[in-house]
PDB file of N, CA, C and O in Angstrom:
ATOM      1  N   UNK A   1     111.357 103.304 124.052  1.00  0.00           N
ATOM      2  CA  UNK A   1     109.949 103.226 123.707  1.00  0.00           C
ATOM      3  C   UNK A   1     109.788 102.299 122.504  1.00  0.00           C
ATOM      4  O   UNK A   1     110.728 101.729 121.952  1.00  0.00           O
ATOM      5  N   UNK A   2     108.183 102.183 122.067  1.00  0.00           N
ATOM      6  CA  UNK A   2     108.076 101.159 121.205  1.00  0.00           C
ATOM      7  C   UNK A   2     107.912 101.746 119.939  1.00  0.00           C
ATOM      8  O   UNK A   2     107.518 102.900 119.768  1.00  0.00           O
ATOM      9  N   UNK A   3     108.228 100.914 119.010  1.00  0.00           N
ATOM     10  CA  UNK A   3     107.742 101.847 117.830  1.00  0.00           C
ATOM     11  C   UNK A   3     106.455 102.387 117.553  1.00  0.00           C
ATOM     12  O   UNK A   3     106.351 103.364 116.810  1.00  0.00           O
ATOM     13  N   UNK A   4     105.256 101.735 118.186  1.00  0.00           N
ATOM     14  CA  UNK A   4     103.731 102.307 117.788  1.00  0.00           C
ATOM     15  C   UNK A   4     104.037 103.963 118.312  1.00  0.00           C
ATOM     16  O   UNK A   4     103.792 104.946 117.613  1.00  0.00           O
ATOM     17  N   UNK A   5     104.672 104.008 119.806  1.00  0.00           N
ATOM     18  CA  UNK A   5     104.750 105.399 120.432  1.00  0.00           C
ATOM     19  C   UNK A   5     105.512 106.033 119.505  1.00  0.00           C
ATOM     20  O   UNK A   5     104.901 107.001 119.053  1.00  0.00           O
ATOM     21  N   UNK A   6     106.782 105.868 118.948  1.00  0.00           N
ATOM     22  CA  UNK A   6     107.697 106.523 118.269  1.00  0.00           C
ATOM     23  C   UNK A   6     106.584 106.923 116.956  1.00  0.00           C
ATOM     24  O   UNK A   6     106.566 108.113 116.643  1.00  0.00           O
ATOM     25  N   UNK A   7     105.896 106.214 116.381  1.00  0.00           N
ATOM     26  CA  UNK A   7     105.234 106.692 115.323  1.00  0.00           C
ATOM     27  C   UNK A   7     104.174 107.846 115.822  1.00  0.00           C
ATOM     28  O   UNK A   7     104.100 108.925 115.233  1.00  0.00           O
ATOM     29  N   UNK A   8     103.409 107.542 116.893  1.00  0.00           N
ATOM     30  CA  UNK A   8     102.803 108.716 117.034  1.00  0.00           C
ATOM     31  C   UNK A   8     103.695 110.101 117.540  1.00  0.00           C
ATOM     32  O   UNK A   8     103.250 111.241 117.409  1.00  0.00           O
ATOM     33  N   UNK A   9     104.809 109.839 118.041  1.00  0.00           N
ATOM     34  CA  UNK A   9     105.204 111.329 118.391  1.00  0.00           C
ATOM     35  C   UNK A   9     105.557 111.858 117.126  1.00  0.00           C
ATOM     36  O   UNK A   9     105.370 113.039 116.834  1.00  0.00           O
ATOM     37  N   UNK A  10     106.163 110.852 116.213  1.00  0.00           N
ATOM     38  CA  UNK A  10     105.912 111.635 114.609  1.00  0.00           C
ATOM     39  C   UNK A  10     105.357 112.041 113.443  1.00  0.00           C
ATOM     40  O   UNK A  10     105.651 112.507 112.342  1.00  0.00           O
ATOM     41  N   UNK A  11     104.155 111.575 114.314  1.00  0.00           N
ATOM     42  CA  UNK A  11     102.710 112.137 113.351  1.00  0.00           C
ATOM     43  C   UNK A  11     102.482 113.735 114.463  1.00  0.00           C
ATOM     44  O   UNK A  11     101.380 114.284 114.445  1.00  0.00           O
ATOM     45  N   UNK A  12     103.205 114.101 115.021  1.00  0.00           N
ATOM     46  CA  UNK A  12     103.501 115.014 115.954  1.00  0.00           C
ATOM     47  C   UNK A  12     104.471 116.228 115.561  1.00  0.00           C
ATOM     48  O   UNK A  12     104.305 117.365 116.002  1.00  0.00           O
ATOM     49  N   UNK A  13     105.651 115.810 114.557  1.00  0.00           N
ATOM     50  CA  UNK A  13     106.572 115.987 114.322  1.00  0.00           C
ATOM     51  C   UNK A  13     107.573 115.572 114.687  1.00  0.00           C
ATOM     52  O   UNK A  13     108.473 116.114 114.047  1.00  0.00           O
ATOM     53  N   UNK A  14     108.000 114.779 115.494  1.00  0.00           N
ATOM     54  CA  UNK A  14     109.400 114.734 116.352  1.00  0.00           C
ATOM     55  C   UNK A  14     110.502 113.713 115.062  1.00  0.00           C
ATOM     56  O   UNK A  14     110.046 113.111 114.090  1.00  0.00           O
ATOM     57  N   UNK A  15     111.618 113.775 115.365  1.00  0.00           N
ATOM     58  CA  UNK A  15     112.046 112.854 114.878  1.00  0.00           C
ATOM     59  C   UNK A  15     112.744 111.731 116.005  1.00  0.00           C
ATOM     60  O   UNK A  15     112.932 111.860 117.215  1.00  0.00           O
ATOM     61  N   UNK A  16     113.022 110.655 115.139  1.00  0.00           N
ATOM     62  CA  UNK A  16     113.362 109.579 116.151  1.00  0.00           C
ATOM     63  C   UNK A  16     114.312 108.365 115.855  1.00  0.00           C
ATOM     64  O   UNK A  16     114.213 107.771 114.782  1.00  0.00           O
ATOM     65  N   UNK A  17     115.205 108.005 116.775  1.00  0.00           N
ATOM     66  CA  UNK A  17     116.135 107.254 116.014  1.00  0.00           C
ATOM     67  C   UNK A  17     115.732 105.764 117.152  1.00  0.00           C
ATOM     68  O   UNK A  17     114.837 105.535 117.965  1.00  0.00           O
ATOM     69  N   UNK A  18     117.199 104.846 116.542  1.00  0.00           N
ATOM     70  CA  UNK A  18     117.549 103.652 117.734  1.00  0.00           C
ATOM     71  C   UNK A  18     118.534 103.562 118.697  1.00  0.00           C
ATOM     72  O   UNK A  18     119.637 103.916 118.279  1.00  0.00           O
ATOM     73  N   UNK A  19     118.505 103.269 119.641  1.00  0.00           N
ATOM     74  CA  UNK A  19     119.587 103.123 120.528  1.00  0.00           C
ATOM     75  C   UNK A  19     120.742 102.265 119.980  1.00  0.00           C
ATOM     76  O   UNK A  19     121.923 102.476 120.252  1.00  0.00           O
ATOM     77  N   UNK A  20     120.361 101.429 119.304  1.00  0.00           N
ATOM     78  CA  UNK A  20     121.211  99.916 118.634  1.00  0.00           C
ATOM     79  C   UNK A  20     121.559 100.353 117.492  1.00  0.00           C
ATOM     80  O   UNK A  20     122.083  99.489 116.788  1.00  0.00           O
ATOM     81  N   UNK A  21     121.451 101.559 116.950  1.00  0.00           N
ATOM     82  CA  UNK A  21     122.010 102.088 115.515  1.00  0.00           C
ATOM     83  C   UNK A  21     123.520 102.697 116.431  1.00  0.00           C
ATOM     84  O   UNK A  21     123.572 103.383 117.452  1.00  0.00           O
ATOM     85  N   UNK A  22     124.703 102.084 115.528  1.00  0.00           N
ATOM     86  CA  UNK A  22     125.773 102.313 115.701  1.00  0.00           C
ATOM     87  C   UNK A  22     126.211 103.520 115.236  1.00  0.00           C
ATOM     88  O   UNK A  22     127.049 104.033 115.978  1.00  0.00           O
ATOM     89  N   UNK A  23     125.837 104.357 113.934  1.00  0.00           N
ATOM     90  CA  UNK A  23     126.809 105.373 113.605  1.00  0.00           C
ATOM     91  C   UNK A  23     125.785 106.208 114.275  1.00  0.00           C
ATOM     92  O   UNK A  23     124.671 105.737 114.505  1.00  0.00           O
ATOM     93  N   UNK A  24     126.157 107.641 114.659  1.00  0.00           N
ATOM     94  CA  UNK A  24     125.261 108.480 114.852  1.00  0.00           C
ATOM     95  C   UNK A  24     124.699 109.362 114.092  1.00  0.00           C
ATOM     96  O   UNK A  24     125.316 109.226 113.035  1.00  0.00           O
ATOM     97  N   UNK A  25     124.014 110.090 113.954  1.00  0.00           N
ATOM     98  CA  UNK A  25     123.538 111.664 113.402  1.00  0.00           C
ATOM     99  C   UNK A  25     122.128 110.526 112.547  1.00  0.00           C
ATOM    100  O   UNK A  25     121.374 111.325 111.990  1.00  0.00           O
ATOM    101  N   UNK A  26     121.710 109.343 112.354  1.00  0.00           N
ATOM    102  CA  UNK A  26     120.604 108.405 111.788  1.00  0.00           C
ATOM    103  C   UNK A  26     119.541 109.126 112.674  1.00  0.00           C
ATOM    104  O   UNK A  26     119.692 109.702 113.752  1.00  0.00           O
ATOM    105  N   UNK A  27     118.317 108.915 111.843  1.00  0.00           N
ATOM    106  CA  UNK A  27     117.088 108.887 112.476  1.00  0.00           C
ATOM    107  C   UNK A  27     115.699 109.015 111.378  1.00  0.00           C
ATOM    108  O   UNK A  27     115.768 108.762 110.175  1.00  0.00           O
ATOM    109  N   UNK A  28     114.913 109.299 111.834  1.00  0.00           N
ATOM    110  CA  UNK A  28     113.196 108.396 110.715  1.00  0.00           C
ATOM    111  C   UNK A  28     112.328 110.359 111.243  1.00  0.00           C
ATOM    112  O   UNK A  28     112.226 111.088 112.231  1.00  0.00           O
ATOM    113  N   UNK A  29     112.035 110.338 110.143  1.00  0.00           N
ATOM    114  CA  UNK A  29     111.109 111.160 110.253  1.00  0.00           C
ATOM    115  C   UNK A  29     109.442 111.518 109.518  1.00  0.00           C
ATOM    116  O   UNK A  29     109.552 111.827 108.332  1.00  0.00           O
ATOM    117  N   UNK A  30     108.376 111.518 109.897  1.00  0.00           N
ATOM    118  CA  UNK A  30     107.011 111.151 109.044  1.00  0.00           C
ATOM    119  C   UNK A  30     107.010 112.729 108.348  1.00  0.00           C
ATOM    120  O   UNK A  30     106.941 113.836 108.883  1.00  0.00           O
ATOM    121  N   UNK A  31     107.129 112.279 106.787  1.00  0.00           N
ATOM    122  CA  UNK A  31     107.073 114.034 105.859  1.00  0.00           C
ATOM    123  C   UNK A  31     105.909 113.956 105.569  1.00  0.00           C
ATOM    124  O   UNK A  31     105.513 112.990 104.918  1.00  0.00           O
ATOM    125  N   UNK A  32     104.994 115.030 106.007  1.00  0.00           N
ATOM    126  CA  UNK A  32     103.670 114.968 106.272  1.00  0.00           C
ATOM    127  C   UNK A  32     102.970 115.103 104.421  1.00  0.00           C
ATOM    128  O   UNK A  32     103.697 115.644 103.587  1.00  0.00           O
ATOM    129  N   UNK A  33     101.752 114.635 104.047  1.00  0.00           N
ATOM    130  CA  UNK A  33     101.112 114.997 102.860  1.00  0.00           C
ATOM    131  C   UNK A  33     101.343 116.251 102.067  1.00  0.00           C
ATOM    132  O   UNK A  33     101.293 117.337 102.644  1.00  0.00           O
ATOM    133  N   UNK A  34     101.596 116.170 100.767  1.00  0.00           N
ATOM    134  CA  UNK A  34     102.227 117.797 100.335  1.00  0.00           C
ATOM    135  C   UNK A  34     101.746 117.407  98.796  1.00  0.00           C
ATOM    136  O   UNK A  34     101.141 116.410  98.401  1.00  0.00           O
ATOM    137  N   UNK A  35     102.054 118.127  98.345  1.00  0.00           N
ATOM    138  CA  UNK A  35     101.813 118.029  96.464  1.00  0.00           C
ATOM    139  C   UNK A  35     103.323 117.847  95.732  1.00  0.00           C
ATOM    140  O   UNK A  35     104.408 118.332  96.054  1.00  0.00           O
ATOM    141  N   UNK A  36     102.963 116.969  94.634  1.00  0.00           N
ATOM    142  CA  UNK A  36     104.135 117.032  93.831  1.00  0.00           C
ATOM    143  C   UNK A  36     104.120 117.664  92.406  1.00  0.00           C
ATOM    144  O   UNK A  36     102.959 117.954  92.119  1.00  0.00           O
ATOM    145  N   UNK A  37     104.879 117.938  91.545  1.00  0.00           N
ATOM    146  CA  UNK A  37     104.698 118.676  90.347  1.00  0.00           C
ATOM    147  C   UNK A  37     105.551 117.267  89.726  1.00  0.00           C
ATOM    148  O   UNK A  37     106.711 116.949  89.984  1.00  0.00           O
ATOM    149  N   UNK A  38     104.475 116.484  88.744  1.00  0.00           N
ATOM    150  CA  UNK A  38     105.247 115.015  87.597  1.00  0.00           C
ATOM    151  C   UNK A  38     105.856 115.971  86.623  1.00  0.00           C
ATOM    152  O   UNK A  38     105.392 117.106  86.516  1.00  0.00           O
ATOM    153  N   UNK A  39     106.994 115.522  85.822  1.00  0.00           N
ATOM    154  CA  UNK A  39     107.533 116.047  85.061  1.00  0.00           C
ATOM    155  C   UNK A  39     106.512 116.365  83.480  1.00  0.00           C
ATOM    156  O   UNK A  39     107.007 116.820  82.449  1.00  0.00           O
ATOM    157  N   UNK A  40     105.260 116.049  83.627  1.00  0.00           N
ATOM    158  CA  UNK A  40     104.303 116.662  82.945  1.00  0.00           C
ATOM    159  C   UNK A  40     103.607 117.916  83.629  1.00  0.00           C
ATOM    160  O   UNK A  40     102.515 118.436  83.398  1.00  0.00           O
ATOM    161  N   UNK A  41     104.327 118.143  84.295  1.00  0.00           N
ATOM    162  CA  UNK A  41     103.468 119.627  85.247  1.00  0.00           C
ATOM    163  C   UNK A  41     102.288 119.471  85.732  1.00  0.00           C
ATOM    164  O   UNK A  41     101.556 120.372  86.141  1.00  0.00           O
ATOM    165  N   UNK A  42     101.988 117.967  85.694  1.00  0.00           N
ATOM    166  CA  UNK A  42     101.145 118.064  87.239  1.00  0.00           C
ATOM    167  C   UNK A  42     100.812 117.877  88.303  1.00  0.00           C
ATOM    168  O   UNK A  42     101.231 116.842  88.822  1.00  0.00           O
ATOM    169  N   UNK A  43      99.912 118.782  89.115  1.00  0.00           N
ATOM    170  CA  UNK A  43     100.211 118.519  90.378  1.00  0.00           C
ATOM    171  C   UNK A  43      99.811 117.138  91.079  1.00  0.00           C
ATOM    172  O   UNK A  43      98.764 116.752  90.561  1.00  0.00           O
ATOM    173  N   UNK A  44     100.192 116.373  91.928  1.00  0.00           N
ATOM    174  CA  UNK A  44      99.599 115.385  91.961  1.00  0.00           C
ATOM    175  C   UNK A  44      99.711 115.188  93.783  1.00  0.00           C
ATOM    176  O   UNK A  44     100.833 115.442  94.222  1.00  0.00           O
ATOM    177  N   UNK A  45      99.051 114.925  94.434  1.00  0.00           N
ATOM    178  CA  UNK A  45      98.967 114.280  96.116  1.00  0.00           C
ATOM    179  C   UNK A  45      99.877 113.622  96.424  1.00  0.00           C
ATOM    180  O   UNK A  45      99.626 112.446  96.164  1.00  0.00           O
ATOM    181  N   UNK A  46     101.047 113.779  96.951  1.00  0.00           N
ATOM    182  CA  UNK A  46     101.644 113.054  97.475  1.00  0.00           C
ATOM    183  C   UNK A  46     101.318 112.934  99.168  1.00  0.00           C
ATOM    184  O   UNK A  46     101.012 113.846  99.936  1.00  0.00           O
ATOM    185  N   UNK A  47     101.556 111.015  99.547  1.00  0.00           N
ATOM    186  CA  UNK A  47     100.827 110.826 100.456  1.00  0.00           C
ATOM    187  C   UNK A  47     102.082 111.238 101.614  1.00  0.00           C
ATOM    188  O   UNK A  47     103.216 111.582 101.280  1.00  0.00           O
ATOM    189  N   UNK A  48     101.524 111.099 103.236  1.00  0.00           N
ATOM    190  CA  UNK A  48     102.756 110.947 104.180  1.00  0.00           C
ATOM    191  C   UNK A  48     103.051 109.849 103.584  1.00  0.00           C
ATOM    192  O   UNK A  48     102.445 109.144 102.777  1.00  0.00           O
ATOM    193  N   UNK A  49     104.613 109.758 104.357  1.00  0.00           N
ATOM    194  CA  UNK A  49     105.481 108.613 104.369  1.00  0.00           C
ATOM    195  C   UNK A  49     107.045 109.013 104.894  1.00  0.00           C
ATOM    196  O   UNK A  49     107.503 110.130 104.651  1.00  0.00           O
ATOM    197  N   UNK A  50     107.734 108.098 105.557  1.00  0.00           N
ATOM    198  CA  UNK A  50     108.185 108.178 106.405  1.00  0.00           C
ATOM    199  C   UNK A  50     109.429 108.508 105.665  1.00  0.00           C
ATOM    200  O   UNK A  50     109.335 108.146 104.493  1.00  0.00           O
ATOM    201  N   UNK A  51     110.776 109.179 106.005  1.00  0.00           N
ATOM    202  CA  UNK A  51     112.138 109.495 105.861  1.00  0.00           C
ATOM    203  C   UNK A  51     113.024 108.977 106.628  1.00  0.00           C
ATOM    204  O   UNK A  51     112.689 109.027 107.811  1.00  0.00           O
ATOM    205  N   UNK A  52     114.225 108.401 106.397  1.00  0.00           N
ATOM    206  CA  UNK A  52     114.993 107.953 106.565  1.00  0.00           C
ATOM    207  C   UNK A  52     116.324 109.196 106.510  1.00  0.00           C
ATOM    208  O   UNK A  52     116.607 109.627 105.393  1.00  0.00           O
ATOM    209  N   UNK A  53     116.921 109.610 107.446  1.00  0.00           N
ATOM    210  CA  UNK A  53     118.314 110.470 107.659  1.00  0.00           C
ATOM    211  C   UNK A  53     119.512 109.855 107.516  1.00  0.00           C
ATOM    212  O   UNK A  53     120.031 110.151 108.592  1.00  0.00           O
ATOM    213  N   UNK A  54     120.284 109.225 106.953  1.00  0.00           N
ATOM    214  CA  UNK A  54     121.730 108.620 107.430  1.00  0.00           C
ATOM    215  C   UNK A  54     123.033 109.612 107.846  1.00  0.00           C
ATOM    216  O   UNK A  54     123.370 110.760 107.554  1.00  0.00           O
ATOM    217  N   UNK A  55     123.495 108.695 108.560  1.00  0.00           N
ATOM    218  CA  UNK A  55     124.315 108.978 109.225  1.00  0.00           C
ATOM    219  C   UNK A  55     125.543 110.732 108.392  1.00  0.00           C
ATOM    220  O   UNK A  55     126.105 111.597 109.065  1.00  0.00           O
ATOM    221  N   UNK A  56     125.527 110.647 107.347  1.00  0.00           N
ATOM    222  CA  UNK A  56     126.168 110.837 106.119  1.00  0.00           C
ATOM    223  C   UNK A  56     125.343 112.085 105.758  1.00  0.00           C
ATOM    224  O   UNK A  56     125.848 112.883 104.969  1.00  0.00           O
ATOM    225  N   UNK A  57     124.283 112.295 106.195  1.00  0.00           N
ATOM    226  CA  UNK A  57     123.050 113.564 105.997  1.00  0.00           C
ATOM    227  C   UNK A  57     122.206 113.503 104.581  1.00  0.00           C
ATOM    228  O   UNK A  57     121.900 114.459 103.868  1.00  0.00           O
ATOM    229  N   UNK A  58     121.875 111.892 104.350  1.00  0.00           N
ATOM    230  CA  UNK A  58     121.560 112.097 103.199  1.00  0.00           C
ATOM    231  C   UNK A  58     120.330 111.545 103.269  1.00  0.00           C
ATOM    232  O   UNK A  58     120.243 110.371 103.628  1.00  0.00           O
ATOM    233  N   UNK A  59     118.926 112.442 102.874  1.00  0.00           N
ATOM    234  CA  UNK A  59     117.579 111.379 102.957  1.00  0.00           C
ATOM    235  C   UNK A  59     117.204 110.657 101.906  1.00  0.00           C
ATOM    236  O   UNK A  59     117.179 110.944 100.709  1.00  0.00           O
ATOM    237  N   UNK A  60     116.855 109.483 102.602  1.00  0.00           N
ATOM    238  CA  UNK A  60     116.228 108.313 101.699  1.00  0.00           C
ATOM    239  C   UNK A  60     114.692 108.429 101.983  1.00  0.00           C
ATOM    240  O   UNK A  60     114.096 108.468 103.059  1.00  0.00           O
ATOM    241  N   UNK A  61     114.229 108.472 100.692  1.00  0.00           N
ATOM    242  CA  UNK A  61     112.415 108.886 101.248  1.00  0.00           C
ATOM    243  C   UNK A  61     111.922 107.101 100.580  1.00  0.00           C
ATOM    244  O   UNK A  61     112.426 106.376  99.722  1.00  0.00           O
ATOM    245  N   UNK A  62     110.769 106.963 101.459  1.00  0.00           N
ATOM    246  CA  UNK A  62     110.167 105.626 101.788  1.00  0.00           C
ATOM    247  C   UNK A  62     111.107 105.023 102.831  1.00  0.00           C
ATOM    248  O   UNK A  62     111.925 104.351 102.203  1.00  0.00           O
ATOM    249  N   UNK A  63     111.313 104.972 103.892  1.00  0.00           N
ATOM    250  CA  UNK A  63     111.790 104.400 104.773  1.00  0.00           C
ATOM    251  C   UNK A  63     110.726 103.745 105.299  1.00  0.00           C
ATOM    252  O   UNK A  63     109.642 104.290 105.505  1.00  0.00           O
ATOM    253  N   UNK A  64     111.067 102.163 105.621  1.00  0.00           N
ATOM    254  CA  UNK A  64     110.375 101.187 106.043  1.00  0.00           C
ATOM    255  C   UNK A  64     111.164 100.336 107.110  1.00  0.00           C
ATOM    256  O   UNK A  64     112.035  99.508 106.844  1.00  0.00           O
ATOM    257  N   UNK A  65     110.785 100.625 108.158  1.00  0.00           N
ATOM    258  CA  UNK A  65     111.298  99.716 109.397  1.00  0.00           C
ATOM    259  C   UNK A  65     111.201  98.468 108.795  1.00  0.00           C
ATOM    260  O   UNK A  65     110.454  98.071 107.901  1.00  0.00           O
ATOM    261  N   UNK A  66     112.392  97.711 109.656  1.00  0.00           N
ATOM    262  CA  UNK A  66     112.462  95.875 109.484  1.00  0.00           C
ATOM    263  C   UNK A  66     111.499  95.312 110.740  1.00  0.00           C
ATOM    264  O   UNK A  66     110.805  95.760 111.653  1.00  0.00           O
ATOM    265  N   UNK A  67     111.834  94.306 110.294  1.00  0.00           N
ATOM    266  CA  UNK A  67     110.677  93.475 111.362  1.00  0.00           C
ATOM    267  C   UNK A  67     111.688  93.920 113.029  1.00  0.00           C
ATOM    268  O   UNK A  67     111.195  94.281 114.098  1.00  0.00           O
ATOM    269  N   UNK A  68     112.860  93.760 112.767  1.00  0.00           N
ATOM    270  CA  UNK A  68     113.523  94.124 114.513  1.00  0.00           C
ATOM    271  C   UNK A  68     112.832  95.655 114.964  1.00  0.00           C
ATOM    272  O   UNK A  68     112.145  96.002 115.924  1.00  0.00           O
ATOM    273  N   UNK A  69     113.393  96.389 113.739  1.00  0.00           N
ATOM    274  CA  UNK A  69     113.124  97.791 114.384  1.00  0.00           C
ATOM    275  C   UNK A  69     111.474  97.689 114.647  1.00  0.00           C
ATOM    276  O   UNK A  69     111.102  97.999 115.778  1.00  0.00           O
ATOM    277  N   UNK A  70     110.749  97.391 113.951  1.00  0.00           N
ATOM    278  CA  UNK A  70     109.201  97.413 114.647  1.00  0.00           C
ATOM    279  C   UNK A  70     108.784  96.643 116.077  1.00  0.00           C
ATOM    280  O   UNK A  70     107.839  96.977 116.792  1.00  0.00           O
ATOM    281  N   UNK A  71     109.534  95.743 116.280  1.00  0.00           N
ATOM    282  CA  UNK A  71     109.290  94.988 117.643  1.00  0.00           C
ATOM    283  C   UNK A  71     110.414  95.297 118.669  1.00  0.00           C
ATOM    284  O   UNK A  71     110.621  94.553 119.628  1.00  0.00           O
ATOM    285  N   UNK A  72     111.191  96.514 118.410  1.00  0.00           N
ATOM    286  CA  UNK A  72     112.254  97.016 119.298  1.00  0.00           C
ATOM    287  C   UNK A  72     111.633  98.044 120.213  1.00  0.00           C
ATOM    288  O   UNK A  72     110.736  98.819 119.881  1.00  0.00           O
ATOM    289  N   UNK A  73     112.292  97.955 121.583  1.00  0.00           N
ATOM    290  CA  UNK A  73     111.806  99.289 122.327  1.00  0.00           C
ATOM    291  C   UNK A  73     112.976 100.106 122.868  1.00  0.00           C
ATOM    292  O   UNK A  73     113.181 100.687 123.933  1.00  0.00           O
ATOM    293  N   UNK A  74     113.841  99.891 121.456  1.00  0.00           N
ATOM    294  CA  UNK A  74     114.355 101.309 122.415  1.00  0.00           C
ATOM    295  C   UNK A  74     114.156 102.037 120.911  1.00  0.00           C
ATOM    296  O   UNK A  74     114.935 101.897 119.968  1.00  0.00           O
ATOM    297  N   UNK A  75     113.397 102.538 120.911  1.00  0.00           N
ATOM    298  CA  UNK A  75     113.414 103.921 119.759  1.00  0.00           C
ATOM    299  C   UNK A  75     113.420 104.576 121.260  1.00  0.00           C
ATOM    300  O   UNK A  75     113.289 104.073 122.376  1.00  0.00           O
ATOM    301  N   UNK A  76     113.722 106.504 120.607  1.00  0.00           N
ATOM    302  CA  UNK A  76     113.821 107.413 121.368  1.00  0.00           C
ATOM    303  C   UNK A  76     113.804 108.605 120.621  1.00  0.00           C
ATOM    304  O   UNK A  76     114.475 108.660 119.590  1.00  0.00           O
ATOM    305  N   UNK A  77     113.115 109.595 121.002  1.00  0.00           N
ATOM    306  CA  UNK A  77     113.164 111.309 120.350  1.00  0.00           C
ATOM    307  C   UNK A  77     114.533 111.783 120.565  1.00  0.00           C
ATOM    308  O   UNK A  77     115.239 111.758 121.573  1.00  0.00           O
ATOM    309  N   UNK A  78     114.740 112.217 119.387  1.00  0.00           N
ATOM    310  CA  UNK A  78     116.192 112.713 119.485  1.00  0.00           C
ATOM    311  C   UNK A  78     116.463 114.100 119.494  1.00  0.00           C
ATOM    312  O   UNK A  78     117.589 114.590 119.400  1.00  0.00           O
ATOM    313  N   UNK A  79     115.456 114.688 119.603  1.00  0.00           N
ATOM    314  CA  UNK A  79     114.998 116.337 119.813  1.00  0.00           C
ATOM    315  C   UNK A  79     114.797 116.592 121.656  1.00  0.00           C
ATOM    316  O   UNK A  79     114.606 117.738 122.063  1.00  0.00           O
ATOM    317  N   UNK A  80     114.866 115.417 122.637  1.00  0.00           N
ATOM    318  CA  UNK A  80     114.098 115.515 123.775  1.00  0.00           C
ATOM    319  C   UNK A  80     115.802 115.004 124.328  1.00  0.00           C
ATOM    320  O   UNK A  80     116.380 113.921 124.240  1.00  0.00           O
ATOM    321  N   UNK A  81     116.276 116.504 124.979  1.00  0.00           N
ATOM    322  CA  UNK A  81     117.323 115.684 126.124  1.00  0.00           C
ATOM    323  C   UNK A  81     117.403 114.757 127.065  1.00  0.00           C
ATOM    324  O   UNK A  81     118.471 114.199 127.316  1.00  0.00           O
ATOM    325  N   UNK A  82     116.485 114.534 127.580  1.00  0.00           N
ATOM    326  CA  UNK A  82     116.311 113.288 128.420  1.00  0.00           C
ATOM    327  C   UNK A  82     116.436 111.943 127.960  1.00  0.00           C
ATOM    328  O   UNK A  82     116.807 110.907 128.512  1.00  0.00           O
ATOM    329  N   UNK A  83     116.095 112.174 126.986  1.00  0.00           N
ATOM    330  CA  UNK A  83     116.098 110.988 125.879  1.00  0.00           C
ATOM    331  C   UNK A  83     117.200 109.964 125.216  1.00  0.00           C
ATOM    332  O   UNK A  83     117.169 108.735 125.157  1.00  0.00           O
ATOM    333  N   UNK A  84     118.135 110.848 124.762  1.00  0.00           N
ATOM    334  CA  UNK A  84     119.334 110.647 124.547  1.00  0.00           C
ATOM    335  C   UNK A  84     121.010 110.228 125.668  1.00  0.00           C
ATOM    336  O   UNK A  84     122.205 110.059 125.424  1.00  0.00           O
ATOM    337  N   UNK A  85     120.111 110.222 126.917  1.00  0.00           N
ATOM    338  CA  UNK A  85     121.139 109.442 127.934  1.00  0.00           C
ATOM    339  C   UNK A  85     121.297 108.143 127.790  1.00  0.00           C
ATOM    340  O   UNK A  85     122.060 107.528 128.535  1.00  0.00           O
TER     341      UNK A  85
END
């Protein structure tokens, strides 16, 4: 699939990786709007924005597709068995 679809199934929740990503256990996930506490104690809006998983289990928050991954179609849900053949 394309990335516009991959983004909406994760304004959905799903998460979603690439077929062309070599190591496994990678994938992007949208962490929906929440509040943050600044180290002045206050609360402040934090907006969505997307997560990044590596391979390694470690999240990188602001994940920003490259120009390939946005014009690629093989993203795929990695929660959906069919998917992952």
């Amino acid at each position: 699939m394309n990335f516009s679809t991959a983004l909406e199934l994760m304004k959905k929740g799903r998460r979603m990786a690439r077929r062309s990503w070599i190591q496994p256990g990678k994938y992007v996930y949208l962490e929906p709007e929440s509040v943050c506490t600044t180290p002045g104690s206050r609360e402040l809006p934090l907006e969505a924005h997307l997560r990044f998983v590596t391979a390694e289990g470690t999240v990188q928050v602001g994940a920003q597709p490259s120009h390939a991954g946005l014009l690629a179609d093989d993203w795929y849900d990695i929660d959906t068995p069919d998917e992952q053949a």
